[in-house]
Structures are given as structure tokens and as C-alpha cells.
C-alpha positions in Angstrom: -17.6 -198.1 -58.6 -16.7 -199.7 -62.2 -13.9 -198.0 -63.8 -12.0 -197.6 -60.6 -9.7 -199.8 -58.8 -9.5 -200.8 -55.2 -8.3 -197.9 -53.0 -4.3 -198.1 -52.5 -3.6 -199.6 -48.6 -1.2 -196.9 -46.7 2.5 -197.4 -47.6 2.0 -199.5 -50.3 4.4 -198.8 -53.7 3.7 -195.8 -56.2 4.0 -197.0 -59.9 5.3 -194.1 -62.2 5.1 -193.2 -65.3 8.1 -195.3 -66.1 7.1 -198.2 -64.7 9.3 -197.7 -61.3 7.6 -198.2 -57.9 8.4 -195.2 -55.6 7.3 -196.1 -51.5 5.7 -192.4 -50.3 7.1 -191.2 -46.7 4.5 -191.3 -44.0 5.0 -189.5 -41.0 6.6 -191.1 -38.0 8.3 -194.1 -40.8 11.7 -192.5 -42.1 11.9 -192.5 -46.4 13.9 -195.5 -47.4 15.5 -193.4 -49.9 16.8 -191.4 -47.2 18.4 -194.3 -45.5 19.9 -196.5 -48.5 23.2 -195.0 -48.0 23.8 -196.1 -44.8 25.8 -199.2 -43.5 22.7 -202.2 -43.5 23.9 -202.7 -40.0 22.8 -199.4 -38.8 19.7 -199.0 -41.2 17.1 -200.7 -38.8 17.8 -198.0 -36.8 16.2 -195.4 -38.7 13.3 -197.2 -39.5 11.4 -196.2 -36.5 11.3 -192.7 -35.1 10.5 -191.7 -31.3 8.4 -188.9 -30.5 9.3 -187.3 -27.7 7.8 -183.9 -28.1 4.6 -182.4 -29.5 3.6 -179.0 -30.5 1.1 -177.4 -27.8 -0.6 -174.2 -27.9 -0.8 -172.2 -24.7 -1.7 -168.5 -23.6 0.6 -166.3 -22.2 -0.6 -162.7 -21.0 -0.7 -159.8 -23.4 0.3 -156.8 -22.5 -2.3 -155.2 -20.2 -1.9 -158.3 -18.3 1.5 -158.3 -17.7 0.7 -154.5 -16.8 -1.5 -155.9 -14.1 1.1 -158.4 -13.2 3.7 -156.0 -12.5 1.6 -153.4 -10.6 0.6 -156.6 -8.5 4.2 -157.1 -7.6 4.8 -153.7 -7.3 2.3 -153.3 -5.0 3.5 -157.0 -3.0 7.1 -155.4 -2.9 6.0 -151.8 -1.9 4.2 -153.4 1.0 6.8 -155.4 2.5 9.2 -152.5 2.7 7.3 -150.1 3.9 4.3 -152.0 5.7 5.5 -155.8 6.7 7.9 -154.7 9.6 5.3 -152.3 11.4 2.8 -154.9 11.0 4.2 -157.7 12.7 6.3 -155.6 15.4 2.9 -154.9 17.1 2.9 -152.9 20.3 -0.5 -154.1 22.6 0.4 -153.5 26.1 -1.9 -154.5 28.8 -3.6 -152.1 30.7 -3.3 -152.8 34.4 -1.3 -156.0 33.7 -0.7 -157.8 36.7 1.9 -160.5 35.6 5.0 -159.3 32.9 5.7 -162.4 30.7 8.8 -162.5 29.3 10.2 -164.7 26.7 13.4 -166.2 27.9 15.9 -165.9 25.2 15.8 -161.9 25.5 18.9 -160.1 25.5 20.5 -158.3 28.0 19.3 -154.9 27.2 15.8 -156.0 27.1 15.7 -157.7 29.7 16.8 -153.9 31.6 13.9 -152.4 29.7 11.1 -155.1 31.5 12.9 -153.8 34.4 12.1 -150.6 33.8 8.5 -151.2 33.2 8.1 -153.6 36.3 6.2 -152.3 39.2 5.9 -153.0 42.8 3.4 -156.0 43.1 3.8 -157.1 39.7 4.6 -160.6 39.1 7.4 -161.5 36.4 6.7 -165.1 34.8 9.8 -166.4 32.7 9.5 -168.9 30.0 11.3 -170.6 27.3 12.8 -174.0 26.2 16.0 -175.5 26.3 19.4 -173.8 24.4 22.1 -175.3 22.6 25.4 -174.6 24.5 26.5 -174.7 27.8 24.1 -176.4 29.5 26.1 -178.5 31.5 29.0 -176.2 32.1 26.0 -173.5 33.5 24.4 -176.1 35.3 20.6 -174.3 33.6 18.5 -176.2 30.7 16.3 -173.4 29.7 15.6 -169.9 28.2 13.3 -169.9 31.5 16.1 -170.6 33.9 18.7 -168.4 32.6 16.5 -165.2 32.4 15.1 -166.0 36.1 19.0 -166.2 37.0 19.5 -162.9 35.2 16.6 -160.8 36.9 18.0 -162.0 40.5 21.4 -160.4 39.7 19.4 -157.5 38.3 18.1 -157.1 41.8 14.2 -158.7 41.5 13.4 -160.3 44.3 13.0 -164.1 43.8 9.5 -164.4 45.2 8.3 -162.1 42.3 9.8 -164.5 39.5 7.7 -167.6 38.3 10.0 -169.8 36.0 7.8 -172.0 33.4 10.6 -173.8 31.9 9.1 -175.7 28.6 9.7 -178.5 27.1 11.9 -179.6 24.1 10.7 -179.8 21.0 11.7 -179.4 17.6 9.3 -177.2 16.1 6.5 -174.9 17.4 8.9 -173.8 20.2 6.9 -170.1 20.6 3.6 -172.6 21.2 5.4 -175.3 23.7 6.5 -172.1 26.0 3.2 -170.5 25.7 1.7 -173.7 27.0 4.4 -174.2 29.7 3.7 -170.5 30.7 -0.2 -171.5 30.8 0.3 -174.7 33.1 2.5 -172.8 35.6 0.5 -170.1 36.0 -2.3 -172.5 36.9 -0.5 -174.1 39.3 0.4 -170.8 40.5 -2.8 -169.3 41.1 -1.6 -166.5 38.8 -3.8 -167.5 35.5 -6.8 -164.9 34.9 -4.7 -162.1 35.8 -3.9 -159.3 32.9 -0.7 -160.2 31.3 2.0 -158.2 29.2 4.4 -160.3 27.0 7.4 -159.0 26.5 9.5 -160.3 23.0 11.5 -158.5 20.4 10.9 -156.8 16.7 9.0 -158.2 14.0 8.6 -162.1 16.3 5.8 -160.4 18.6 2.8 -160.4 16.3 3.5 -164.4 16.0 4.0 -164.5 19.7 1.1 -162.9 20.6 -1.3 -165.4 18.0 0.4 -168.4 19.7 0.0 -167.1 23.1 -3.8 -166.1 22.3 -4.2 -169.3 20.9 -3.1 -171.3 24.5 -4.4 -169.0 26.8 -7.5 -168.6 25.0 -9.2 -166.0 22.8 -10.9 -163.9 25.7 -7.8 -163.7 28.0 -6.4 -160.2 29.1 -3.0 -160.3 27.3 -0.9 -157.7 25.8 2.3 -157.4 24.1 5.2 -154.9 23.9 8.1 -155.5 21.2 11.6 -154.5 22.1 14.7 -153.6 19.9 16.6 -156.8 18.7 19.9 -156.6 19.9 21.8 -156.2 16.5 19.5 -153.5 15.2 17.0 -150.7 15.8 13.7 -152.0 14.5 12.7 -148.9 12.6 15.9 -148.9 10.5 15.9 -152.7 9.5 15.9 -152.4 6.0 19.8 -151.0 6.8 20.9 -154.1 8.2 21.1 -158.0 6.7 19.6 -159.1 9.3 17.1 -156.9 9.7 15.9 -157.9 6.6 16.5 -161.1 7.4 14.6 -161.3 10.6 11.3 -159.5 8.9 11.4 -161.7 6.3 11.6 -165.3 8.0 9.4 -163.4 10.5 6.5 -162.6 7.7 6.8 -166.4 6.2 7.0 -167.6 10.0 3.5 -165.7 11.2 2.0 -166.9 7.7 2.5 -170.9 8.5 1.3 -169.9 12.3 -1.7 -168.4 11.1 -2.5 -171.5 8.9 -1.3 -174.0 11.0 -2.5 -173.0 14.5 -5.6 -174.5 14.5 -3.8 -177.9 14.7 -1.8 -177.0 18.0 -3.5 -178.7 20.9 
């Protein structure tokens, strides 16, 4: 438009009233009048600046919502210390179960307990994988082995004792002595019969999903959950590793339940 010059390109000089050209700071170039001072070495430097952060709204909760967050926890917390241990130490026993299936790594004074619960005619199957320590020195490689060994210096007759000794494996180990349990019975005859599984505290609500999961979802099978040996199972919140054992037992039972569609 006439009168008016061209439009001033970004950066370029201001021209005062005195005749002195001024260059205006944009954002991101530092003001050279800010930088004259410094050693001409070192002034390159500053003529660039980095951005390494950037302003970002976001929403946090207000306060009805972080009302609603803590009753949720609340609630989360309130469960697990009053609900969590009773719900994975399920008690299922078999009626008429024909074959008591224990889990090999039982201690001593549960083993004395399946004792007490066996009956004339009843079959005891034994199962479990291979332990840590001692193996050569005992002359035994399994959970299965040592509890058969144990029930024969109990006094059970050794025709009444199957021994399903499973395989080693590094993970699933509850699964793998399910399965072994599964194969011997087979071979056995014994698989179709009613069957109690006998484990300890807040680890039988896992076993039994494992062991419903290789036996199969129809099959008679039971469950009865014994004291652990270093603590009633009702007063677990009073020991360390009573809380201990319900919590890994919680988190183990979730993965299970997620991840047991993949076992063969």
C-alpha cells in the first residue's frame, strides 16, 4: 500500500529515534546485548539455546476423586487383611475320596495329620519334584521319594503308597507334580477315583486350580489345607512370614489364574 514500506524480515535491526540500530530478542536466539561482555571465545556459545523442556498441562484429580481413590485403597487394604488369607486357604475335602494326595514337601506334622485322616483301603499317592540339598548324601531326588520314605517309618504299609516323583523344572513346579501325579495314576489304574489333596495355608487354592487344570475340570478332587509349620494360619498377620506367605501366595494364584491356560 503507498505510504508504507516493506514489512521488517524477523531479527532484522531496529532504527531509533537517534539514529542507533537496536537487534530485538526473539525467543530461542539469546540478546546480543546480553552476551557482549563475555570472552568472544565463549560468545558462540550462547548464541543458540537448547530446549529441553516444555510447559504441558495435565489433570490431576480434585478432591472427590482422590476421595474415591483412597476409599478404593482402603477398601484393597481392608480386603487383604481380613479376606485374602481365608480365601486362598480353602478347605474342599472330598467326599468319599478314595486316593489322599499329598504334596511332598509337607512337614512333619502334617504329614501326621494325613495320617490321621487316612483310612483302611485308601490309597496315599505322593508327589513332588526334586530338592536342593542332600540329594546325594540321602540317596532320594524328590519331594515324592522322601515323603513315601517318611509314611513307611510312620507305619503305612508300602503297598498303599504310589510315589509320582516329577520332573525338574524351573518354574510351574505345582503344575509339573500335578501332571506327574496324573500320569502315575494312569499307569496305576487309580485315575477316576475321588481324590483329597493335601497342601498347607494360603498355597492350596493355587494347588487345587493347577491340579483342576491337569486332571481336568469334571474330576472328583478335593482339597484340605494344613497349618504351615512356622505359624498357625489364622494368626498370620502376627508373624513375617505369615504375611509373607499370603502375600507371594495372593500374587502367586493371580499369575496362575492368568497364565494357566498356557500349561499343556
Amino acid at each position: 500500500m503507498k505510504g508504507r514500506g516493506r514489512a521488517r524480515p524477523p531479527g532484522a535491526p531496529l532504527i531509533t529515534a537517534d539514529g542507533s540500530a537496536v537487534r530485538p530478542y526473539l525467543p530461542g536466539i539469546p540478546n546480543p546485548e546480553k552476551t557482549r561482555h563475555l570472552p568472544p571465545a565463549t560468545r558462540h556459545c550462547y548464541t543458540r539455546r537448547m530446549n529441553l523442556f516444555r510447559k504441558k498441562e495435565i489433570c490431576v484429580p480434585t478432591g472427590s476423586g482422590w476421595g474415591l481413590f483412597a476409599g478404593a485403597a482402603f477398601l484393597l487394604l481392608f480386603f487383604i487383611w481380613i479376606g485374602l488369607c481365608p480365601f486362598l486357604a480353602v478347605n474342599r475335602p472330598q467326599p468319599g475320596a478314595e486316593i489322599l494326595l499329598v504334596e511332598g514337601w509337607l512337614h512333619d506334622s502334617a504329614l501326621e495329620q494325613v495320617l490321621h485322616d487316612y483310612r483302611p483301603g485308601q490309597k496315599i499317592v505322593t508327589t513332588g519334584c526334586s530338592f536342593e540339598i542332600g540329594r546325594q548324601l540321602l540317596g532320594i531326588e524328590t519331594y515324592a521319594e522322601v515323603s513315601t520314605a517318611r509314611l513307611i517309618a510312620l507305619g503305612v504299609n508300602e503297598t498303599n503308597i504310589v510315589t509320582a516323583p516329577a520332573r525338574t523344572v524351573m518354574r510351574d513346579r505345582t503344575y509339573a507334580a500335578a501332571v506327574a501325579a496324573r500320569e502315575k495314576m494312569k499307569e496305576t489304574g487309580l485315575f477316576g477315583a475321588p481324590v483329597t489333596i493335601y497342601t498347607t495355608g494360603a498355597h492350596s487354592r493355587r494347588t487345587l486350580l493347577l491340579f483342576q487344570h491337569a486332571f481336568g475340570a469334571d474330576y472328583p478332587l478335593g482339597i484340605v489345607s494344613l497349618d504351615p509349620a512356622d505359624f498357625p494360619i489364622e494368626k498370620w498377620r502376627h508373624y513375617s512370614e505369615g504375611v509373607k506367605h499370603v502375600l507371594m501366595e495372593g500374587i502367586a494364584w493371580v499369575y496362575a489364574r492368568l497364565t494357566v491356560f498356557t500349561y499343556d
